[in-house]
N, C-alpha and C positions, 0 to 999 in steps of 0.2 A: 201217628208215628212216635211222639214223644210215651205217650202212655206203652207202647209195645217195647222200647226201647228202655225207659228208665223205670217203670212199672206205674200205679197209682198211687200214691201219700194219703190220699182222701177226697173227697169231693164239696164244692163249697157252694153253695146255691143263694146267687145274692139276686137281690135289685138295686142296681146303680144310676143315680141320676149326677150328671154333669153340670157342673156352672164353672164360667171364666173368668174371673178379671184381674184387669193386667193381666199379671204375669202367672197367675195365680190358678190353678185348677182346684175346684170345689166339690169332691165326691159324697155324694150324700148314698150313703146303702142300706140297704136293709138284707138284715144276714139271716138267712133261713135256720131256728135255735138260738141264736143269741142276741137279736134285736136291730137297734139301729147307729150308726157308723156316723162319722163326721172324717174325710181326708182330706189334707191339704195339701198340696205338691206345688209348690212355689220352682220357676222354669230360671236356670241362672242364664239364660240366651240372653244378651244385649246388653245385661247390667252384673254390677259388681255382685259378691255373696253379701258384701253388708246391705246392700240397699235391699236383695233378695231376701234376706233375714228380715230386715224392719219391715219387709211389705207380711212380709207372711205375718209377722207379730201384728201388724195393723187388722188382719183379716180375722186371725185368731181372735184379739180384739173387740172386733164388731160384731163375730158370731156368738161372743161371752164363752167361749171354749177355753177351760181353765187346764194349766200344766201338768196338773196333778192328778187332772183326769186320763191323759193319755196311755197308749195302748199303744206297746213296740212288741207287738205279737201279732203273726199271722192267723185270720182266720180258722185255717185249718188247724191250726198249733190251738186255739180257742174251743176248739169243736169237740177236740181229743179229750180236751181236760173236761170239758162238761158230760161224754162220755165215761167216764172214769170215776 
């Protein structure tokens, strides 16, 4: 329905593996063309954003996931460019 409605942008073809704790959702992907993914989605249910903040930064942390590595670009938007 959405696709006939809004049309297609692109297609993204992952494998996604889940981990939890606490609060914390641990996406591990692998993107079909571009490699492999580390997401973290820290959940502000129950607790403040600072203590949501410090958990995230604890799990960043222990995964050795550096700031400077991060990717604020979608998939698709990723897929474009290595087309191009």
């Amino acid at each position: 329905v959405l696709r006939y409605a809004l049309g297609e942008g692109g297609r993204v073809r992952k494998r996604r593996r889940l981990y939890l704790f606490e609060h914390t959702r641990i996406h591990l992907d692998e993107v079909e063309g571009l490699g492999s993914f580390v997401e973290l989605e820290t959940v502000l249910s129950g607790q403040s954003e600072a203590d949501a903040r410090a958990e995230l930064e604890r799990v960043a942390d222990a995964l050795g996931l550096e700031a400077e590595e991060q990717v604020a670009t979608a998939y698709v938007d990723l897929l474009d460019r290595e087309r191009s």
